[in-house]
Each structure stands twice: as C-alpha cells, then as structure tokens.
N, C-alpha and C positions, 0 to 999 in steps of 0.2 A: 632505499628510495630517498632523493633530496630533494626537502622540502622548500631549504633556504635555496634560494633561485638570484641572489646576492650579484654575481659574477654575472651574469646574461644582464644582468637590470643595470647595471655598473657600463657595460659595453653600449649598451643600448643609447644610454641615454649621453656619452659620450659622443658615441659618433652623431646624434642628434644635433647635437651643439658645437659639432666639431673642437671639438676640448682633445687635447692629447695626453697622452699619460703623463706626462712629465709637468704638465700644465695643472693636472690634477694632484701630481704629488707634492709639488710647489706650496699648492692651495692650502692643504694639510699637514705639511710639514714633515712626508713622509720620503723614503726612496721611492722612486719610478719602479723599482723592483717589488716592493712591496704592492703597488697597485695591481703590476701583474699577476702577482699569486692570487690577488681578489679576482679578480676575471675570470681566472681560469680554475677559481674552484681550490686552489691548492691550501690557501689559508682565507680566514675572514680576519677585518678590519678590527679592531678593539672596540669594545662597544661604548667607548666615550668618544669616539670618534664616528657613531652611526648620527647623529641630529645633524653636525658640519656639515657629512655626507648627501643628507635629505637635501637639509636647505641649499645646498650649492646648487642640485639639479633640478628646487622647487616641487621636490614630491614628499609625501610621507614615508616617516620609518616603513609603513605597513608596505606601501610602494616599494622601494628600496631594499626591501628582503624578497621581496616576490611571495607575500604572503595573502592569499584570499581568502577573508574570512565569512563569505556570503558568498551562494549560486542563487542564480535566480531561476526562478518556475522550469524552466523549459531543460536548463541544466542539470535540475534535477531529476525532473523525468529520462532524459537521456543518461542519465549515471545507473538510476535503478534501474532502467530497463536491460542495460548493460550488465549490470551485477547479477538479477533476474537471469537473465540470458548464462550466466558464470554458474549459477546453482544447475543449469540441468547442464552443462557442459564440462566441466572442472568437478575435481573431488568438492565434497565439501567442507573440508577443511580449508584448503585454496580459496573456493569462494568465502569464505567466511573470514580468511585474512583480509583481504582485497577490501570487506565493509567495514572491517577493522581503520583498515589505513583510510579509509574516507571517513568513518567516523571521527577521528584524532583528529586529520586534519580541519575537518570544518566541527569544532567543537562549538564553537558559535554561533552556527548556522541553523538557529532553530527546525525550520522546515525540513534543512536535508536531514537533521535529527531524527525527526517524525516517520521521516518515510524509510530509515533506517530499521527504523523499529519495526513499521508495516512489512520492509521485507524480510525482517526477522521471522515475524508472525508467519509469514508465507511461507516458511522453509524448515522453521526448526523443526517438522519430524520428517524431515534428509539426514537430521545428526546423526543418528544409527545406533541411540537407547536412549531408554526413558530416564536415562540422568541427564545428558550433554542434550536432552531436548530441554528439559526442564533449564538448564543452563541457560540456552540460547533465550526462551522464554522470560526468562528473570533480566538478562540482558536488555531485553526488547523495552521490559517494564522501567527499567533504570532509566533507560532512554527516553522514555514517555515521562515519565516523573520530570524528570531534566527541563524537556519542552514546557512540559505544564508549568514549575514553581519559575523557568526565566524568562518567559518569551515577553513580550509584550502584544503579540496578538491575541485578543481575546476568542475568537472564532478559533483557532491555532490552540489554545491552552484546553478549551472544551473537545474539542476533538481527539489530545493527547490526553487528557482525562479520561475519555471513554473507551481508550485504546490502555489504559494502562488497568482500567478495573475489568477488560475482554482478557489479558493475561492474567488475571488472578485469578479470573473465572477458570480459563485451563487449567490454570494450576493446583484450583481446588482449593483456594483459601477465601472461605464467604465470609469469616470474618473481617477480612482487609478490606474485600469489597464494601459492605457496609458502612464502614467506620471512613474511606474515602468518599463515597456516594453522599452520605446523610441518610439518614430515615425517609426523612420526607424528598420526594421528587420534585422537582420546581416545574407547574404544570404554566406554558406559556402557548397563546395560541400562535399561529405562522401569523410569516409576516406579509406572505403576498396577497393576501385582499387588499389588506392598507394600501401596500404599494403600487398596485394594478388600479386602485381606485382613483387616486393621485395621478396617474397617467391618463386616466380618462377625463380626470378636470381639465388635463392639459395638451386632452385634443391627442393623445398616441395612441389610440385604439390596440394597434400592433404590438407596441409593446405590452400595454398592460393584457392583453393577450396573451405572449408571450410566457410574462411573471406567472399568470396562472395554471399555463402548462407545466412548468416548473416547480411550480405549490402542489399540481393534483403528484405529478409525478414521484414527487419526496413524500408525499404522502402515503400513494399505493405502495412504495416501498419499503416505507416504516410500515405500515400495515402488515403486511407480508411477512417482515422481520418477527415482528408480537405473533402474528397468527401463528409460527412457525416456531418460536420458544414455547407457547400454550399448547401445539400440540406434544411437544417434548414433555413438558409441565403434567399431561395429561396422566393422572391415575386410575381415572375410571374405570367402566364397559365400556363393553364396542359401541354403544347408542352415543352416549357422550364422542367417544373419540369420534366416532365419522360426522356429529354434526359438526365437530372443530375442523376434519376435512374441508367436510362441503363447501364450507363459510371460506377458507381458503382458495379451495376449488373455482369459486363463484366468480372471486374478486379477480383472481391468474384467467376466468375467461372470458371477463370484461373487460378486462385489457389486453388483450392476446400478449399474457407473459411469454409464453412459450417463445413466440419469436422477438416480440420487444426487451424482456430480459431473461435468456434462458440462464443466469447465473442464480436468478431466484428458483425458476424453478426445480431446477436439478436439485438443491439439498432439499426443497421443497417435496418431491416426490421420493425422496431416500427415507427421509423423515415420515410419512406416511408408511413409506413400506415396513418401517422398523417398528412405528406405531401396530402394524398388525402384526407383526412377528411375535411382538412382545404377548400379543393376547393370542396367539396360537393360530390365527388367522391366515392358512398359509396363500390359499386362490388369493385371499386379497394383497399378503403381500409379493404375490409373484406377478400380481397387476400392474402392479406400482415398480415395481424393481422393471418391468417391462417398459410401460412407459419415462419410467429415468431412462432407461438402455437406448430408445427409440431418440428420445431426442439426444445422450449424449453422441450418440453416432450418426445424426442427423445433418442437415443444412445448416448448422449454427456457425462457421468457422468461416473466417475467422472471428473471433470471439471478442466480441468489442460492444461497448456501450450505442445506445444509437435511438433515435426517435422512428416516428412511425405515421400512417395515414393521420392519426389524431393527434401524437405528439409530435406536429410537422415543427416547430418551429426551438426544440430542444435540442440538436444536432451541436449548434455552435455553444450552447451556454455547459454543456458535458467534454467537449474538446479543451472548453477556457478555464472554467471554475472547478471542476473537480480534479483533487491533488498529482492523479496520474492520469487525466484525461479519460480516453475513450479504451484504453488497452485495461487487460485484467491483469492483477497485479504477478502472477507467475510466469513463465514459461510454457507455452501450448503443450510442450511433450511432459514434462512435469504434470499439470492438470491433466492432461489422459491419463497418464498411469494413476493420476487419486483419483482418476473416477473407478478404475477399474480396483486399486483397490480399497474404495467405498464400500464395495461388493465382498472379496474375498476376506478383508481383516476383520469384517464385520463380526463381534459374537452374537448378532441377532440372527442372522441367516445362517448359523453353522449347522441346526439340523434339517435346514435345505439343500445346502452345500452339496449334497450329492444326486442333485433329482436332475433327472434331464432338462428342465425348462433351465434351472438356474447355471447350469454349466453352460446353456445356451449361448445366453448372455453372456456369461461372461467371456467367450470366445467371440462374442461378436465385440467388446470392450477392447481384449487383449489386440482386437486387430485392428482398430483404431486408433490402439498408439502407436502403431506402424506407420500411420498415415500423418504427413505432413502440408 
C-alpha cells in the first residue's frame, strides 16, 4: 500500500499551472526524464530537492507527498464503521491488518487513535484465545496511553484516560489501575446548570432547556453504569442484592430504558440474572435471562442512540457530539451473536444450561442472529 502519493500531487499540480515537464526540470536542474519517473511512481526526487519542489507549486512538504496527517469527525466515524463492518466480515486477522495500516498512517491523529483503541475494545475476543485477546487488549491500552500523554485536547486525554484503566480492568491488573487513577477521585459537579442558567439570563429558554436534557441524560447513564458495577461488587444475601436490583430497576423505569437505551439495559439485566445464579436463585435468574431474551429479540433494531417523548430535544446533540454518533460501536450481526453468547459461555448459568426454559432462550437468541 503507497502511502507517498508524491507522483499524482506532482501531476496534479502541474497541469494546474500548466507548467510542462520540461519547464519543471529546467526549474530544478534535473532531466525531463527524471520528472517522469516521479509521476509515475517509478522513483522519488532526492530529498534536498523536496522544499524547491513545495515552494515552486506553493504547498507544503506535507502537501507535496500526499501525506494526511488528521481526519476529521465524520471521517472518522466513516473509517470505523467501515473496519467495524471488516471485523464480522473478514477473518480477523485481515481486519486487524487493515487497523493496523490506519493506525501507522494517522500516528498523529489523536482522535482516530482513540477510536482505534475503542474498536480494539470492541473486537478483541474475535482473536480466538486468551493470549492474542489479551494482545489485542494491551494494544488498545498503548493506544489510549498515546492519546492521553500527546493530545492537547483535554476532554480527549480524560476520556483516553478512562479507556485506558477499562483495559487494565480486563486485563486484571488493579494495581496499574490505581497507581494511574490516583487514590482519591476528583469529585466535580456537572456543568449544565451553570450553563442552562446563563441561557436563561439571556432570554434562550430553548436552549438552556436543551443543556438540561443532556445533564439529566449523562446523568441517568452514569447512574446506571455505578448501579451496575455495585450490583457486580455485590457480596451479600439476596435482601441486599435485590435492593441494589430495585434501586436499578426503578430508575431504567422512570425513564423507559428499555426503549430509550436498550444497550443499558441488556447487560443490565444479564447482570441481574448472574446476580441470582450466583446465590442459587434459579426462577429469579431465568426471569432475568427471560427478560434480557425478550428485549434482545424485540423492537430495538436497528440499534442506535436516540431521544424520546421527554428527551425530545437530544437527537441532534448524540448525532454531533458523541465520538461515533448515534451507531453502536460493533457490527449488528457481531452484537447478536454476543448476546447469544452472553448466555451460553456464561459459567453462571452452566447448571441451568440444560433446563428447558434456558435452551428456550437461547433458540430464540440463536435465531435472531439470522435475522438482518
């Protein structure tokens, strides 16, 4: 794959200016023949002869090689969704070349860094053993290190921060976590009161409206998230564990998770059912594995981010400002098969594994990843 793109930018900018080869070799003190092998790819110019080159046609070296070293937003998302799309389509080796070559090339492209990493995260247990996932893993974390110590966006380095101690947590090393985290948490409160409040001195009702759909929403979702590590966290009895449920339970149906974001609640309800497994509780975990089943093979598809009667005015600010928009970050036919097996690789459900309800299920799973 040719990166230097030298010869086409050479051509390009030639006939622009109507400049002839010979007019160009004159310039530089070179043979006419010599210009032609740069066109066409056969040789490149001496590199004390790239600045002459720039300045004659008024562009940069960077220009002048065909070299990009920044995508912006939209390019990005269009690249992963593309690579996305290579992981349930291609071995994954192939696809895993393919991030390869995009990562090298934009080495400086913070953001597509970032999300290089994210589709790491999304894929490495396709590798096909727990060592080359672990690989891919550690990969993902290099990459996030990377963003975090060069970027200069600060929003950008916290987020790769957080992405890079979520791989270590897979990985199983709480030490690393710690010692990058800090002891203590930096407890700060949001920012959309202030800024909703500011709107409304200045006469936008709408907006600061707006901001505050977007504060409750990042909220319920960080909420969600803790409820959801606390039930995992959970040691107790069943009394303990189901009020951690409920409390979960309450908040997913005060805001109709279900339909507003079923991506909460699906490991939402996996995580409950494993909660009862663990303490032997089987009706209640064949409740829960029931209703994950129900809504994985429900109305949700396609599966994308989205507001709602109360979140009416969130639509546009989830398309603009979040890193991959409104899509979820795998592949539809990918995500069915990890629902389904959420189910079967489970070792919580393996002395259910043979009961009629639970094979139910999971036939009604298997047969939804048939469906496109």
């Amino acid at each position: 794959m040719k990166e230097i793109r030298l010869g086409r930018v050479l051509v390009g900018n030639r006939h622009k200016r109507g400049i002839t080869q010979d007019e160009l070799a004159a310039y530089l003190g070179v043979s006419k023949a010599a210009v032609s092998k740069w066109e066409t790819g056969m040789t490149y110019p001496d590199i004390t002869l790239l600045p002459q080159l720039a300045a004659y046609f008024n562009i940069s070296i960077d220009e002048l090689m065909g070299y990009e070293p920044q995508m912006d937003k939209m390019e990005i998302r269009k690249c992963y969704y593309l690579l996305a799309e290579e992981f349930s389509s291609l071995s994954f080796k192939e696809a895993l070349e393919h991030c390869h070559e995009k990562i090298k090339k934009y080495y400086s492209c913070y953001p597509l860094l970032f999300h290089m990493g994210i589709l790491l995260v999304n894929h490495f247990m396709l590798a096909g053993s727990q060592e080359k996932s672990e690989q891919i893993l550690e990969e993902a974390r290099e990459l996030f290190s990377r963003v975090k110590t060069e970027t200069e966006d600060p929003n950008l380095g916290k987020e790769a921060l957080q992405m890079e101690a979520y791989c270590l947590l897979i990985l199983k090393r709480p030490e690393e976590i710690l010692e990058l985290l800090g002891e203590d948490a930096i407890i700060t409160n949001p920012a959309e009161p202030v800024q909703a409040s500011a709107y409304q001195l200045l006469g936008n009702a709408s907006e600061a409206e707006r901001i505050l759909q977007i504060g409750i929403y990042k909220e319920v979702v960080a909420l969600c998230n803790v409820l959801s590590s606390y039930m995992n966290l959970c040691t107790g009895g069943a009394e303990e564990f189901e009020e951690i449920c409920s409390r979960f339970l309450a908040v997913a149906q005060a805001f109709q998770l279900e339909k507003l974001h079923p991506g909460i609640m699906l490991p939402g309800y996996l995580m409950i059912a494993q909660g009862w497994a663990v303490r032997k509780e089987w009706e209640k975990t064949l409740e829960f594995l029931e209703k994950y089943t129900e809504l994985a093979t429900g109305d949700i598809y396609p599966l994308q981010l989205h507001g709602d009667s109360f979140f009416h005015k969130l639509d546009s600010w989830l398309g603009e400002s979040l890193p991959l928009g409104v899509q979820p970050p795998r592949n539809v036919s990918v995500i069915r098969r990890s629902m389904t097996q959420a189910l079967t690789d489970s070792p919580a459900f393996r002395e259910i594994s043979e009961e009629f309800r639970f094979g139910k299920l999971v036939s009604r799973l298997k047969k939804n990843e048939e469906e496109q």
